[in-house]
PDB file with SEQRES, HELIX, SHEET and CRYST1 records, atoms N, CA, C and O in Angstrom:
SEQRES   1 A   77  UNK UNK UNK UNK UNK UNK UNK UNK UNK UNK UNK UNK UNK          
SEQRES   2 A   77  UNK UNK UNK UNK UNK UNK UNK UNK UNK UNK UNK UNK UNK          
SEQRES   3 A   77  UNK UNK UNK UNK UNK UNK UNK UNK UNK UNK UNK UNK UNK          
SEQRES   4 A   77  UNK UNK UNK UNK UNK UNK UNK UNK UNK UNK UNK UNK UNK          
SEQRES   5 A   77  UNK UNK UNK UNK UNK UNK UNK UNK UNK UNK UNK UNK UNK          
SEQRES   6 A   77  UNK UNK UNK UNK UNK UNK UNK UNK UNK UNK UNK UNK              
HELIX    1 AA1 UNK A    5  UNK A   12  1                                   8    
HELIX    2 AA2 UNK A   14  UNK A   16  5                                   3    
HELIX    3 AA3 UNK A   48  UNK A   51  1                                   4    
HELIX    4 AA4 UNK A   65  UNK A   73  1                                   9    
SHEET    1 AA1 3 UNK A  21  UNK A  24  0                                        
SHEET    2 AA1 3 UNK A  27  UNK A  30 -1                                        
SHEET    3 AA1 3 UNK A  40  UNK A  41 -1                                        
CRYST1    1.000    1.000    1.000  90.00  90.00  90.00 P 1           1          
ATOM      1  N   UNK A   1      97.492 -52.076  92.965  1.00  0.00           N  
ATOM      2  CA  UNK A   1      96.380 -52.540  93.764  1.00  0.00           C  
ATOM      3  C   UNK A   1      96.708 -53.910  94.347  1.00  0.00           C  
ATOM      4  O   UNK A   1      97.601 -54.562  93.805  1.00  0.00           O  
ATOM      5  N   UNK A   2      96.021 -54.434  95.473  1.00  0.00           N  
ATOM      6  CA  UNK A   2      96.727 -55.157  96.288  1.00  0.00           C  
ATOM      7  C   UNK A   2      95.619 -56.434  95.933  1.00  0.00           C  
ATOM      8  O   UNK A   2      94.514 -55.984  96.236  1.00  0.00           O  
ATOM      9  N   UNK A   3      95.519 -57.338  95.600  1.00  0.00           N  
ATOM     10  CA  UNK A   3      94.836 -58.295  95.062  1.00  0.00           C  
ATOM     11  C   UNK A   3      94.572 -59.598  96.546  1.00  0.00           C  
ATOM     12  O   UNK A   3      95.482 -60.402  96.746  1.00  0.00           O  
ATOM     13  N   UNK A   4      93.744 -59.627  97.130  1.00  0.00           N  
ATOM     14  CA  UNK A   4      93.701 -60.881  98.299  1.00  0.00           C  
ATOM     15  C   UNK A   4      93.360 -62.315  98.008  1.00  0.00           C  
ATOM     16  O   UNK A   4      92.306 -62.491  97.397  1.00  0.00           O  
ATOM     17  N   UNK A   5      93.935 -63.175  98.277  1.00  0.00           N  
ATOM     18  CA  UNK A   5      92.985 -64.605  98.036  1.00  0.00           C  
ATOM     19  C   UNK A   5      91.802 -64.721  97.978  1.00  0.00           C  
ATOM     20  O   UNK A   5      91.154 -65.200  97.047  1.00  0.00           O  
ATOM     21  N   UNK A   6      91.240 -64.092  99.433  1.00  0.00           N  
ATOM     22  CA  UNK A   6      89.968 -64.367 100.093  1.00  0.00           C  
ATOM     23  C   UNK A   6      89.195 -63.569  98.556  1.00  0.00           C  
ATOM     24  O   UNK A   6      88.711 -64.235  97.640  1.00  0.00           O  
ATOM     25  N   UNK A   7      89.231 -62.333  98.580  1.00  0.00           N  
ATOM     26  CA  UNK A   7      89.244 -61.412  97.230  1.00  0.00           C  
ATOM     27  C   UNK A   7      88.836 -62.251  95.849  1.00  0.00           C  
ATOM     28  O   UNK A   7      87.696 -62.307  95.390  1.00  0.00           O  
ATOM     29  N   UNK A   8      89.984 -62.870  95.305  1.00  0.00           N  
ATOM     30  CA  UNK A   8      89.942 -63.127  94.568  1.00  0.00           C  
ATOM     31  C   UNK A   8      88.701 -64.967  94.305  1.00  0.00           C  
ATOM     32  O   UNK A   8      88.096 -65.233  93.267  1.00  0.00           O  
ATOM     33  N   UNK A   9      88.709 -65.643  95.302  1.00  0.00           N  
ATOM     34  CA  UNK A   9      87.797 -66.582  95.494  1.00  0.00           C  
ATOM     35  C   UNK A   9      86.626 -66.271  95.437  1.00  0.00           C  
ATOM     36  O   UNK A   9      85.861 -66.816  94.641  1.00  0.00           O  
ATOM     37  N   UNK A  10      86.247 -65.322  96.277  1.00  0.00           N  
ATOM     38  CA  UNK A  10      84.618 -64.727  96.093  1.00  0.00           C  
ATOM     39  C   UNK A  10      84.333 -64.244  94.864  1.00  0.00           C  
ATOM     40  O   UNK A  10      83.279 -64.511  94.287  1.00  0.00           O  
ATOM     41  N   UNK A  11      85.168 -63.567  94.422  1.00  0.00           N  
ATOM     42  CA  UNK A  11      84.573 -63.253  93.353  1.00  0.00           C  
ATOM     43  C   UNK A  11      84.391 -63.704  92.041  1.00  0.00           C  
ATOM     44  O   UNK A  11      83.524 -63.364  91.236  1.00  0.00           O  
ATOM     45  N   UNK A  12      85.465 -64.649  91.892  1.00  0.00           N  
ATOM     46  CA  UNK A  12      85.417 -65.246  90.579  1.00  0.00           C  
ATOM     47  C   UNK A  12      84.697 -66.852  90.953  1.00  0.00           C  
ATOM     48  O   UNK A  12      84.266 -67.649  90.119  1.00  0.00           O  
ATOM     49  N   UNK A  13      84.719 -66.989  92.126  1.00  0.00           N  
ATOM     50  CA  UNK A  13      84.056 -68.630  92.769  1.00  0.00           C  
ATOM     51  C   UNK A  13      84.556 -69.511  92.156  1.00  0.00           C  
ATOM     52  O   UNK A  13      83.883 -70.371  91.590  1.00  0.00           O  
ATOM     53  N   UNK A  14      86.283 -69.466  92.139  1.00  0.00           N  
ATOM     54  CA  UNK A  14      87.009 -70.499  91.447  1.00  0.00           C  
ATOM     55  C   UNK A  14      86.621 -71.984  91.984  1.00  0.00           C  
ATOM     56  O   UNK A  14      86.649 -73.062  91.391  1.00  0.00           O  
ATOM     57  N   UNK A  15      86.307 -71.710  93.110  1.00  0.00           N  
ATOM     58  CA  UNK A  15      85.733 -73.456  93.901  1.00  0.00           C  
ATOM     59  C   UNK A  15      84.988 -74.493  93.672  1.00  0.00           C  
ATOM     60  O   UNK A  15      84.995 -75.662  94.058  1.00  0.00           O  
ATOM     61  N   UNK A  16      83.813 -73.354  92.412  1.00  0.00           N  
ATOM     62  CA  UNK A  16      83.084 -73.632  92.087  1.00  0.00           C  
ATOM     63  C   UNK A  16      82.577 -73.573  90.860  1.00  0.00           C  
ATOM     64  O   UNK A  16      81.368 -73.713  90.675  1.00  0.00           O  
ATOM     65  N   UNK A  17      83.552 -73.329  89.743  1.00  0.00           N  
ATOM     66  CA  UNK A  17      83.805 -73.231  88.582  1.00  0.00           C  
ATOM     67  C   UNK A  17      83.897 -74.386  87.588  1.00  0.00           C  
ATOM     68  O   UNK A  17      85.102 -74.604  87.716  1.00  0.00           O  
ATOM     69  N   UNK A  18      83.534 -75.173  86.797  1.00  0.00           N  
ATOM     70  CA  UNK A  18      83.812 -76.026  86.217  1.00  0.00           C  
ATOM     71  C   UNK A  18      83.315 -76.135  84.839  1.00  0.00           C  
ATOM     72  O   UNK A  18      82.135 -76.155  84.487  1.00  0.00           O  
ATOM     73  N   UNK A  19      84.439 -76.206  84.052  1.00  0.00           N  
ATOM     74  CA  UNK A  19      84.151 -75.944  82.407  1.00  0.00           C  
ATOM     75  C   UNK A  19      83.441 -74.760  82.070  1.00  0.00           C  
ATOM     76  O   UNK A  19      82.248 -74.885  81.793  1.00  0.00           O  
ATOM     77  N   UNK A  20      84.140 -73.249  82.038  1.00  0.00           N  
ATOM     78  CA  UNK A  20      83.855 -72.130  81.503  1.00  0.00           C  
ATOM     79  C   UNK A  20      84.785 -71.146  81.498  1.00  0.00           C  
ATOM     80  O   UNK A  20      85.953 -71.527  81.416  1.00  0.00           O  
ATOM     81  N   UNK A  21      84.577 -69.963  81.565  1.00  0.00           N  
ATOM     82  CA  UNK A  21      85.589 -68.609  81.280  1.00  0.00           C  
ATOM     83  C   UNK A  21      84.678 -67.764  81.645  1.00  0.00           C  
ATOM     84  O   UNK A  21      83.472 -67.645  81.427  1.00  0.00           O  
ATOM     85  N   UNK A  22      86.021 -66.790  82.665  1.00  0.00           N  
ATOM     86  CA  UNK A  22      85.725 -66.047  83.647  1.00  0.00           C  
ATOM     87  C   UNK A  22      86.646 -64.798  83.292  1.00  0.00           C  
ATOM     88  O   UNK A  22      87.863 -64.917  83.154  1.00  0.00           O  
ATOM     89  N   UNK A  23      85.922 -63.506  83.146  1.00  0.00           N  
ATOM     90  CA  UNK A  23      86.970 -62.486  83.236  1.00  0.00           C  
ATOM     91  C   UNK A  23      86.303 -61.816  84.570  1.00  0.00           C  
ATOM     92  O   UNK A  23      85.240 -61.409  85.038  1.00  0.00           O  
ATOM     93  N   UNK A  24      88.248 -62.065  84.954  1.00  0.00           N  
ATOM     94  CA  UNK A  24      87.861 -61.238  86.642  1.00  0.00           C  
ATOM     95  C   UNK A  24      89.441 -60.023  86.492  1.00  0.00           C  
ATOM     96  O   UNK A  24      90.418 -60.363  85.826  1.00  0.00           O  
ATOM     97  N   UNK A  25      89.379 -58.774  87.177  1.00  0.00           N  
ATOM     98  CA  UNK A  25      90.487 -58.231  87.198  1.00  0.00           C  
ATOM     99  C   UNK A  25      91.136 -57.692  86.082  1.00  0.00           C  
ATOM    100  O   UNK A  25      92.273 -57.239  86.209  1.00  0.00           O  
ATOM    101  N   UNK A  26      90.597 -57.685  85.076  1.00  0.00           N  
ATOM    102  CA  UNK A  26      91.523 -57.595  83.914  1.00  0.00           C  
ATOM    103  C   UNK A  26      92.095 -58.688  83.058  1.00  0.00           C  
ATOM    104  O   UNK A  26      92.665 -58.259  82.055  1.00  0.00           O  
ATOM    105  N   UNK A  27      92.087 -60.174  83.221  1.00  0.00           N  
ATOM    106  CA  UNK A  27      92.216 -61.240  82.656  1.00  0.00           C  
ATOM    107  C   UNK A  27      91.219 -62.264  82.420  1.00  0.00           C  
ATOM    108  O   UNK A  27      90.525 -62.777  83.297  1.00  0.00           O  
ATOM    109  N   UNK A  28      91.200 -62.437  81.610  1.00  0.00           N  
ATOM    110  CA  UNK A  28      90.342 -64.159  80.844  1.00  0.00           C  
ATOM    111  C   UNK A  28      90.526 -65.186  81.836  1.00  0.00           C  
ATOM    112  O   UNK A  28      91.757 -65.176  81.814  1.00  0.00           O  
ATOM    113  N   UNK A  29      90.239 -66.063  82.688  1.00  0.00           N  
ATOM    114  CA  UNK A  29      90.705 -66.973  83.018  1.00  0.00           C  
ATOM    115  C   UNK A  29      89.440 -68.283  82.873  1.00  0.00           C  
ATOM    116  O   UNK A  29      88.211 -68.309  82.809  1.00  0.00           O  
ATOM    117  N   UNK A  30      90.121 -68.896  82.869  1.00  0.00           N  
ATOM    118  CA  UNK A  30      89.184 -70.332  82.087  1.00  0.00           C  
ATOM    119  C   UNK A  30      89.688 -72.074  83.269  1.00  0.00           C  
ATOM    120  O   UNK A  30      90.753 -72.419  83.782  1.00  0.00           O  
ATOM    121  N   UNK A  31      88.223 -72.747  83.246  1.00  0.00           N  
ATOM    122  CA  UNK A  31      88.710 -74.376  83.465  1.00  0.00           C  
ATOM    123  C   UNK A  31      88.895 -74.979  82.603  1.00  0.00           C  
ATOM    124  O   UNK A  31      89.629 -74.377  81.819  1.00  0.00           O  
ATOM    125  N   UNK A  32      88.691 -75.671  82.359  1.00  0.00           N  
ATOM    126  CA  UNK A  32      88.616 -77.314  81.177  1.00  0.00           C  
ATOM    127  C   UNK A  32      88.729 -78.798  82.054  1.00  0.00           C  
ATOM    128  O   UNK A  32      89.275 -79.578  81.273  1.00  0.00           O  
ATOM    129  N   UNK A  33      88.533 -79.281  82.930  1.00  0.00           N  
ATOM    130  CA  UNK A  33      88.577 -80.027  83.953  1.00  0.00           C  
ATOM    131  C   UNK A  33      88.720 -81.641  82.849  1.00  0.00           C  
ATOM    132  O   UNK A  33      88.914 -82.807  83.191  1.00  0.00           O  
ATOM    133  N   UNK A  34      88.571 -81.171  81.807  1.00  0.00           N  
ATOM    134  CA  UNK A  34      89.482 -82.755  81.812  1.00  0.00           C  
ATOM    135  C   UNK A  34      90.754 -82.361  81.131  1.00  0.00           C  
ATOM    136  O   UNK A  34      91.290 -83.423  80.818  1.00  0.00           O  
ATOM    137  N   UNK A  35      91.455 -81.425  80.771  1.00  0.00           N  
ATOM    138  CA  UNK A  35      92.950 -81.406  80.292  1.00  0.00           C  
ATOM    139  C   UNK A  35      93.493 -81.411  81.516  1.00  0.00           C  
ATOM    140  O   UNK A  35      93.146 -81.147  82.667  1.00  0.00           O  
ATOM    141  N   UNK A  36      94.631 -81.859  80.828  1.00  0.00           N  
ATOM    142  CA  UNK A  36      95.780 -82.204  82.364  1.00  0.00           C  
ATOM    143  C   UNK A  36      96.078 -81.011  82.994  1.00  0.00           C  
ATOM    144  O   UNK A  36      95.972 -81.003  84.221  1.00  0.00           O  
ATOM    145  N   UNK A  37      96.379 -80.137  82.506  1.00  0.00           N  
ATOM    146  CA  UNK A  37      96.300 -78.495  83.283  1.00  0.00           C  
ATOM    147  C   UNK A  37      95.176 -78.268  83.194  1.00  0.00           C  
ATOM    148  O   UNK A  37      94.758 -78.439  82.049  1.00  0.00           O  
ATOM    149  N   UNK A  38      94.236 -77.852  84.112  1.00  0.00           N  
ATOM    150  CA  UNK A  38      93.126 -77.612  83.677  1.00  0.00           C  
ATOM    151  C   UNK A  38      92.774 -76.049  83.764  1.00  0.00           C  
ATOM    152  O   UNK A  38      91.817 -75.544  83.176  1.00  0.00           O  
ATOM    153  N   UNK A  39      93.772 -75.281  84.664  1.00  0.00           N  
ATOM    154  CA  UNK A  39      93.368 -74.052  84.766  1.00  0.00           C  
ATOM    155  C   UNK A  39      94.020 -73.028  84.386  1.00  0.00           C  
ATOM    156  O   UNK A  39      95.168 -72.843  84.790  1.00  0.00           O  
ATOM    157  N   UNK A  40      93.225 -71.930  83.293  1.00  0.00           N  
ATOM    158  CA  UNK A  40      94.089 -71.441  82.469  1.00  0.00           C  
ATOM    159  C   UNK A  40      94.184 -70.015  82.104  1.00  0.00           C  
ATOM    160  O   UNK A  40      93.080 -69.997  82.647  1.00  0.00           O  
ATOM    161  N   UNK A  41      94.332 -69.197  81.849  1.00  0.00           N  
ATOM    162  CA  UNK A  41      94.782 -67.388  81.717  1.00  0.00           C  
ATOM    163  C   UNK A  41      94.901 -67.572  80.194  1.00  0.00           C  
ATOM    164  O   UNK A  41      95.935 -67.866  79.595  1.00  0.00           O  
ATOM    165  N   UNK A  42      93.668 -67.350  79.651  1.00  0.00           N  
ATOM    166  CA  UNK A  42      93.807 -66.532  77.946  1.00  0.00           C  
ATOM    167  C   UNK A  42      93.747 -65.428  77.472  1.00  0.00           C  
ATOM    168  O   UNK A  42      93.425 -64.434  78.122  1.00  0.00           O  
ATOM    169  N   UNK A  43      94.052 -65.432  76.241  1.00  0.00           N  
ATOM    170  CA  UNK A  43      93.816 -64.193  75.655  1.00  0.00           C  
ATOM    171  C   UNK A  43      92.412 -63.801  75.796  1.00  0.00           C  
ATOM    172  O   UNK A  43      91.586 -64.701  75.952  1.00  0.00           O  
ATOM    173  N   UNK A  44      91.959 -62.354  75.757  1.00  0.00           N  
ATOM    174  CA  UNK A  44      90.573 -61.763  76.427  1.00  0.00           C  
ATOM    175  C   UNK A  44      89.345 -62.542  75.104  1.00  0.00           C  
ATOM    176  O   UNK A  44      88.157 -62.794  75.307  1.00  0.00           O  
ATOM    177  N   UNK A  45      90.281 -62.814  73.549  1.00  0.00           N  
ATOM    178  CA  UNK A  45      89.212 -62.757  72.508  1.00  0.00           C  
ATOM    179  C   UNK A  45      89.177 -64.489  72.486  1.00  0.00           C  
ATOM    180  O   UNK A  45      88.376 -64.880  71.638  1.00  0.00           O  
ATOM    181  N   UNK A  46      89.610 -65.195  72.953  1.00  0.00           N  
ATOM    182  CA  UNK A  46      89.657 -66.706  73.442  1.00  0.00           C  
ATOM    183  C   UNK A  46      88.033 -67.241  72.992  1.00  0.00           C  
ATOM    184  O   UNK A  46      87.147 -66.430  73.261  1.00  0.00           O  
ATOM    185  N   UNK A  47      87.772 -68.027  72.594  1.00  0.00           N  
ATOM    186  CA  UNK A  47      86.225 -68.835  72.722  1.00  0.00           C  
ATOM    187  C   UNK A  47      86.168 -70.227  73.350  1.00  0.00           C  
ATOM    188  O   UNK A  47      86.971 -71.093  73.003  1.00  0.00           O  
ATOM    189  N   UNK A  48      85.700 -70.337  73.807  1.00  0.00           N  
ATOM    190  CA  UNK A  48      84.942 -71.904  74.237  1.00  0.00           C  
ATOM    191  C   UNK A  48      85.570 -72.965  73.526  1.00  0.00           C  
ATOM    192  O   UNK A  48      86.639 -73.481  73.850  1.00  0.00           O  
ATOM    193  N   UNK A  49      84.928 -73.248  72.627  1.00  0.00           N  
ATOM    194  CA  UNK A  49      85.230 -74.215  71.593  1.00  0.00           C  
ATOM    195  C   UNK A  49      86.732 -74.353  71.109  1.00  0.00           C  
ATOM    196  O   UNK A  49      87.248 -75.444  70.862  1.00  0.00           O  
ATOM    197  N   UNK A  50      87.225 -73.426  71.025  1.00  0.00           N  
ATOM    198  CA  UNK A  50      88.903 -73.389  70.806  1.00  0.00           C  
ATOM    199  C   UNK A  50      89.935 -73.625  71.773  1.00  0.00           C  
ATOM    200  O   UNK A  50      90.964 -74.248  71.514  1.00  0.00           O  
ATOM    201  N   UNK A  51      89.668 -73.148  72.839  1.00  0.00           N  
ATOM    202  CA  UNK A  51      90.017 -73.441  74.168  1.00  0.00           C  
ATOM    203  C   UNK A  51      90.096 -74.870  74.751  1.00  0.00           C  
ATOM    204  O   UNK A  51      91.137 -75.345  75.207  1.00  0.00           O  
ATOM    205  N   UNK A  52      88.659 -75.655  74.687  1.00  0.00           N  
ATOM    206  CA  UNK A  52      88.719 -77.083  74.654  1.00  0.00           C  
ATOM    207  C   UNK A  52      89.209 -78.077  73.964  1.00  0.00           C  
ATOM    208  O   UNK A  52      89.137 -79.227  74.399  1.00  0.00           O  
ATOM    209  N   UNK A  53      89.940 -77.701  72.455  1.00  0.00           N  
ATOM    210  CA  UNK A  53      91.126 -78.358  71.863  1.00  0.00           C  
ATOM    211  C   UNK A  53      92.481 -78.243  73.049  1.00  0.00           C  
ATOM    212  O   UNK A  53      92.951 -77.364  73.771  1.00  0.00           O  
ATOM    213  N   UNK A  54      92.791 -79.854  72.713  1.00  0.00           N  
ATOM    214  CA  UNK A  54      93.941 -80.292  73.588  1.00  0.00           C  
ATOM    215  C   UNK A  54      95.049 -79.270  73.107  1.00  0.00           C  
ATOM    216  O   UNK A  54      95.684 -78.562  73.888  1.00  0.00           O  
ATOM    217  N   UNK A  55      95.224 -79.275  71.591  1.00  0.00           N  
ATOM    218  CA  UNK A  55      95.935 -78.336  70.835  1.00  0.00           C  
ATOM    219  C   UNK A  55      95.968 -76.566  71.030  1.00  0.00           C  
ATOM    220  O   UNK A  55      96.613 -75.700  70.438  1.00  0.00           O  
ATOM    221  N   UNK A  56      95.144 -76.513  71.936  1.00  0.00           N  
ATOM    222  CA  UNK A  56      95.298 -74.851  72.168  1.00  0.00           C  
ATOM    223  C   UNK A  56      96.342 -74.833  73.154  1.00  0.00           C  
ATOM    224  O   UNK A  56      96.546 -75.659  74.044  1.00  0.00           O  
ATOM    225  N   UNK A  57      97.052 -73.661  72.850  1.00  0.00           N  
ATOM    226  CA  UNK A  57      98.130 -73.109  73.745  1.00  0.00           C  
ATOM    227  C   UNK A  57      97.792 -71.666  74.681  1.00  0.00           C  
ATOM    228  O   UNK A  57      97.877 -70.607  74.059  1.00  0.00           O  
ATOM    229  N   UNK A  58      97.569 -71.628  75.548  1.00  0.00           N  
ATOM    230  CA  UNK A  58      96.514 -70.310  76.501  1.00  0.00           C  
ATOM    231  C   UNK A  58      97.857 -69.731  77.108  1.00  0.00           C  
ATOM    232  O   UNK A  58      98.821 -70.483  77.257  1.00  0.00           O  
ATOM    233  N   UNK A  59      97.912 -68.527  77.424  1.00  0.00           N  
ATOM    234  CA  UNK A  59      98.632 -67.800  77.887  1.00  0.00           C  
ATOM    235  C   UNK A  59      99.600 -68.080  78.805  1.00  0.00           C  
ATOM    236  O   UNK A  59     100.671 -67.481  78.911  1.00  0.00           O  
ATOM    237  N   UNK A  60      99.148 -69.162  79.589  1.00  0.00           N  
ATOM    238  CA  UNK A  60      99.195 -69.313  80.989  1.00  0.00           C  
ATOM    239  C   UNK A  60      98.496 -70.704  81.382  1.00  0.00           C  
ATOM    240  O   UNK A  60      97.270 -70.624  81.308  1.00  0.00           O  
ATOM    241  N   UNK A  61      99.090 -72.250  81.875  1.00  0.00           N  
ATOM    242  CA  UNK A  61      98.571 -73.334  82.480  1.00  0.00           C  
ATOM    243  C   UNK A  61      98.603 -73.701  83.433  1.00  0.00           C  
ATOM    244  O   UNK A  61      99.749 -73.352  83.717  1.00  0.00           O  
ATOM    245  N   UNK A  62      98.088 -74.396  84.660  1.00  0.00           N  
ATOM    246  CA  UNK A  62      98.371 -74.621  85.332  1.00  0.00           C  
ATOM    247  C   UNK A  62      97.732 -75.876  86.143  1.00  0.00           C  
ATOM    248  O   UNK A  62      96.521 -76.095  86.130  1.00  0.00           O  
ATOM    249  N   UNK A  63      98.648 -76.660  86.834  1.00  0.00           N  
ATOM    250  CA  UNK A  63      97.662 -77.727  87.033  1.00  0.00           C  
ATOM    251  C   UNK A  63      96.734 -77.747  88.229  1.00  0.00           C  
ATOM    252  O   UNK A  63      96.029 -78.712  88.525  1.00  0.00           O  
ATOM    253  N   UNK A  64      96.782 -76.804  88.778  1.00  0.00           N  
ATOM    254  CA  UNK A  64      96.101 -76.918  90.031  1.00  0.00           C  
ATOM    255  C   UNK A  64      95.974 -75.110  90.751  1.00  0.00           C  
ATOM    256  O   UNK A  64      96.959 -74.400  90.952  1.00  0.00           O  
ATOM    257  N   UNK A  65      94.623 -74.729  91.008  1.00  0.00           N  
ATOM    258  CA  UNK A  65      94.231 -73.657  91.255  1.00  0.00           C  
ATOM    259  C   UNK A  65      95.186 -72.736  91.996  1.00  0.00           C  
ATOM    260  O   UNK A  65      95.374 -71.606  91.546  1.00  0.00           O  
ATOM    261  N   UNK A  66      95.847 -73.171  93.184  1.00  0.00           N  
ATOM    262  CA  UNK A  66      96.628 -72.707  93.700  1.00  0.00           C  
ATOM    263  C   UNK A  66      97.777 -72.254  92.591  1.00  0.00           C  
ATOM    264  O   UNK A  66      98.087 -71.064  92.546  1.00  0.00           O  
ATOM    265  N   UNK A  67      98.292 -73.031  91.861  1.00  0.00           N  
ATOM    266  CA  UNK A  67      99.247 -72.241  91.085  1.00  0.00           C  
ATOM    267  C   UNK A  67      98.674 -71.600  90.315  1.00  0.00           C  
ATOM    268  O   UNK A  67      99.452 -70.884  89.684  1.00  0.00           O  
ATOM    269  N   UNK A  68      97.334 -71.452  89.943  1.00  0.00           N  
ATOM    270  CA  UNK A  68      96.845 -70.109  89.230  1.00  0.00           C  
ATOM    271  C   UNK A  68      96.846 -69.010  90.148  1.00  0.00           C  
ATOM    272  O   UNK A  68      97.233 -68.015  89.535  1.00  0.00           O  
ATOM    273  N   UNK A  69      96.613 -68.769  91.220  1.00  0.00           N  
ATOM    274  CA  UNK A  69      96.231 -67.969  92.288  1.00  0.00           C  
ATOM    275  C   UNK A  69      98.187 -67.519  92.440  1.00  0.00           C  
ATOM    276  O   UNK A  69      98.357 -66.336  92.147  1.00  0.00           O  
ATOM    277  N   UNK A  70      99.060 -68.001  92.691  1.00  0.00           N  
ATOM    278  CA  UNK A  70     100.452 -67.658  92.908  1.00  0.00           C  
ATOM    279  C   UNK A  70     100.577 -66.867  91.209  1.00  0.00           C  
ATOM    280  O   UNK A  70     100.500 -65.646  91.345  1.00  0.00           O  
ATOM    281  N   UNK A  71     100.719 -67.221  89.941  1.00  0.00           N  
ATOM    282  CA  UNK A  71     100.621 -66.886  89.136  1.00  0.00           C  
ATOM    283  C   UNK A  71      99.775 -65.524  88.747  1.00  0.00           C  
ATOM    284  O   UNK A  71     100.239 -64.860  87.821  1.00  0.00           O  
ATOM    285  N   UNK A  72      98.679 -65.100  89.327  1.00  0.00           N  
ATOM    286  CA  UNK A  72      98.199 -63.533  89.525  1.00  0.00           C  
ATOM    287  C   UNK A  72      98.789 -62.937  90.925  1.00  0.00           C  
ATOM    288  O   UNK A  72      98.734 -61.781  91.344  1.00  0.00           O  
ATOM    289  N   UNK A  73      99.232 -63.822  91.371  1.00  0.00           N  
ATOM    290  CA  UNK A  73      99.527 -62.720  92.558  1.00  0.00           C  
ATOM    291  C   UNK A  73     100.989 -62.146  91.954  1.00  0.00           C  
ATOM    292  O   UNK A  73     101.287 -60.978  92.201  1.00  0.00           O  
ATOM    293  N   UNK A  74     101.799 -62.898  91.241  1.00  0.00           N  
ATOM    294  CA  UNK A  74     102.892 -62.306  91.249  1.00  0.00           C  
ATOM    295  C   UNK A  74     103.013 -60.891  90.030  1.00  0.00           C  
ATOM    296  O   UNK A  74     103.961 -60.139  89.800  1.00  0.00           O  
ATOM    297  N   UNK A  75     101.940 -60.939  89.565  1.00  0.00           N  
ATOM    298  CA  UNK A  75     101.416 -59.659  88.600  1.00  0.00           C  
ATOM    299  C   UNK A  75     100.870 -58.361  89.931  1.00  0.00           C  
ATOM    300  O   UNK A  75     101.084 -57.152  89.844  1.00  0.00           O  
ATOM    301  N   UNK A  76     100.263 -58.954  90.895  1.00  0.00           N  
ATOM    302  CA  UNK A  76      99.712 -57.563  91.910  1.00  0.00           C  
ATOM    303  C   UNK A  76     100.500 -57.346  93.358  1.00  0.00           C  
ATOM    304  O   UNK A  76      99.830 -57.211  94.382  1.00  0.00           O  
ATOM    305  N   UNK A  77     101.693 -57.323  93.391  1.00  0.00           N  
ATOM    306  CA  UNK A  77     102.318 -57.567  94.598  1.00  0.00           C  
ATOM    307  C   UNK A  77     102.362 -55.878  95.187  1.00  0.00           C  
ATOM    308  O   UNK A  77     102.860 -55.618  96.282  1.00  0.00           O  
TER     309      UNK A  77                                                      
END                                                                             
């Protein structure tokens, strides 16, 4: 399946997302807007509270939305 930007913005309203977890597509994806990566791809059973430890390690980091967005695309090409 062919996954679009435009697609993927509307629906998960990454623009407009700040401090929570989102399953869109088949993946967990999460903010945290004050860790230095803030945007992140977890495991589906992930919680809140665990997630916001500096000490959690998530599937997947990234510092800036766009490289989350390159990072699923290269799963739906």
């Amino acid at each position: 399946m062919r996954v679009l930007r435009k697609d993927f913005m509307e629906v998960v309203r990454l623009r407009n997302i700040w401090n929570k977890i989102i399953t869109w597509n088949g993946m967990t994806l999460a903010t945290v807007q004050w860790h230095n990566n803030p945007w992140k791809v977890l495991d589906k059973n992930a919680k809140w509270d665990e997630i916001t430890d500096r000490a959690y390690k998530p599937i997947a980091e990234f510092y800036s939305q766009e490289d989350l967005w390159k990072y699923i695309k290269s799963f739906n090409k």
